[in-house]
C-alpha positions in Angstrom: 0.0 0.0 0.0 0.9 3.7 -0.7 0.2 6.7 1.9 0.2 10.2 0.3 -1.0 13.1 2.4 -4.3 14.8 1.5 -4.1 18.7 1.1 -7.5 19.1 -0.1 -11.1 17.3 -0.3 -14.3 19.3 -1.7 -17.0 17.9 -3.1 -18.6 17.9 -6.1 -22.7 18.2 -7.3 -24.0 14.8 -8.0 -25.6 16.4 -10.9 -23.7 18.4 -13.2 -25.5 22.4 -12.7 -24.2 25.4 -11.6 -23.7 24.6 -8.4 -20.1 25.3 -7.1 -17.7 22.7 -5.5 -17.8 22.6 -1.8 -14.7 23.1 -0.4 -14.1 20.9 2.6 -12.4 23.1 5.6 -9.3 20.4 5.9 -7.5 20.1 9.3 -5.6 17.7 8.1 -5.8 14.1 6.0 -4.2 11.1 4.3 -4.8 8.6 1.5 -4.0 5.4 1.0 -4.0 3.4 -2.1 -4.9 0.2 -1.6 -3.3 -1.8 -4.5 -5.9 -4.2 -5.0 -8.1 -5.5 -7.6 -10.5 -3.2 -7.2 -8.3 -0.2 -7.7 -9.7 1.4 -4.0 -8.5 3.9 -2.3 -9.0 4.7 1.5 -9.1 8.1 2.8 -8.8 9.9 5.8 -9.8 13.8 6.8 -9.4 15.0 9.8 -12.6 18.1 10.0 -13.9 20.2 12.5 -16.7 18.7 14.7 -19.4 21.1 13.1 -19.2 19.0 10.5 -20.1 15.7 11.7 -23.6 15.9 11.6 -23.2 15.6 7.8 -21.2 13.3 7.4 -23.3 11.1 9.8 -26.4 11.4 7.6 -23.8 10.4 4.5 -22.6 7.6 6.5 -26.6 6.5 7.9 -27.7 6.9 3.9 -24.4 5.0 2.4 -24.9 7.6 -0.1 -22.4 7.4 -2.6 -20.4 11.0 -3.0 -17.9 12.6 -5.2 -15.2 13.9 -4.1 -12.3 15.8 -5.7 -9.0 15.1 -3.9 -5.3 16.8 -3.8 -2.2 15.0 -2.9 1.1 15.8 -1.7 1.1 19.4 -2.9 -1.5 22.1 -3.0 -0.4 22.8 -7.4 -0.9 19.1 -8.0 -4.0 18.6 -10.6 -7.1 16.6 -8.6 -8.0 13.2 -8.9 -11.9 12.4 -8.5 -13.0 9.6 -6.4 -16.5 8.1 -5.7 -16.5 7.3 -1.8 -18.5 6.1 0.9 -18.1 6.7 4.3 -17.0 3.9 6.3 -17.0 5.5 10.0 -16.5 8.6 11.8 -14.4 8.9 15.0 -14.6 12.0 17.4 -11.5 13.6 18.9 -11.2 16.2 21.6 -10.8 18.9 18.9 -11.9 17.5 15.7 -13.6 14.4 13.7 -11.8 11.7 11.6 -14.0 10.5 8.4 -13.1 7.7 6.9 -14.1 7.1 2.9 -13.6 4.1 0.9 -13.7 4.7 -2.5 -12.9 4.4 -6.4 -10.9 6.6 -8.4 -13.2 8.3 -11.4 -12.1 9.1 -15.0 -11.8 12.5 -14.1 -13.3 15.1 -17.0 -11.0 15.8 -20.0 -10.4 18.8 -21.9 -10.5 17.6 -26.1 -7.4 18.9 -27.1 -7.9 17.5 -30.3 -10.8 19.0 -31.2 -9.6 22.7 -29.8 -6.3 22.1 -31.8 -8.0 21.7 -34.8 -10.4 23.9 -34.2 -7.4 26.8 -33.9 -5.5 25.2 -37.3 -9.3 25.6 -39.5 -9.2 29.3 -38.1 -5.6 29.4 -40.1 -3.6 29.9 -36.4 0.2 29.2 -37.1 2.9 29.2 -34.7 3.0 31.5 -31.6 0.1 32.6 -32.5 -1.4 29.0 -32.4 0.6 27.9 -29.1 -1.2 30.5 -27.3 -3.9 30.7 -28.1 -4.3 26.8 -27.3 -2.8 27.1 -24.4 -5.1 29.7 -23.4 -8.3 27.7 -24.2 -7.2 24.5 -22.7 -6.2 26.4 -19.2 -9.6 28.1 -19.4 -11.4 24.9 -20.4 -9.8 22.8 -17.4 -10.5 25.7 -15.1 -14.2 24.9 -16.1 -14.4 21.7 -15.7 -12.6 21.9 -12.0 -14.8 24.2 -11.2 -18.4 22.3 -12.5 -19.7 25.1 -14.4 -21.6 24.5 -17.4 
């Protein structure tokens, strides 16, 4: 098994809309990957206790959430993981969730089609780099964000 630390946890609409992600106030966290057949992943956060209430009625309604995670380093792009919670263990100053869950194929940007998109507008070059670049950042920035 591998152990990364877990900078970030939010979670994300179960239907895409224009909701926002909700950012999860993170004390602190881990995540372990499991190496099994089943390519599941274990998580720990460690949240304030106003949260619990929640996170129980997740737990009671085995409700199936999605999560968007960070490891190891705040810059690091997200993976997305459908999770459970398995159990929730208070703390004098804080709650431990624990999530079992499955890594997602997390939402692409189609280069291809924005590449040739740029090349039928007769972009060359510098000209084409950056305006690519500049699409794709804004496209991902969408997409990480769950707007429409």
């Amino acid at each position: 098994m591998k152990t990364f630390k877990l900078v970030s946890l939010s979670f994300l609409p179960d239907v895409p809309s224009e909701e926002k992600i909700i950012d999860v106030d993170l004390i602190d966290g881990l995540i372990i990957n499991r190496e099994d057949s089943g390519k599941r992943w274990i998580i720990e956060a460690f949240l304030n206790k106003s949260d619990r209430a929640l996170f129980e009625q997740f737990k009671n309604e085995q409700k199936a959430l999605h999560l968007q995670v960070t490891i190891s380093d705040k810059s690091n792009d997200p993976a997305f993981v459908q999770a459970t919670v398995m159990s929730i263990k208070e703390f004098s100053d804080h709650i431990s969730i624990l999530f079992d869950g499955k890594l997602e194929r997390a939402p692409f940007v189609k280069s291809e089609q924005i590449l040739a998109q740029l090349l039928q507008q007769g972009l060359q070059g510098e000209e084409l780099l950056k305006t690519f670049n500049q699409i794709v950042h804004e496209e991902r920035k969408k997409i990480l964000s769950n707007v429409k």
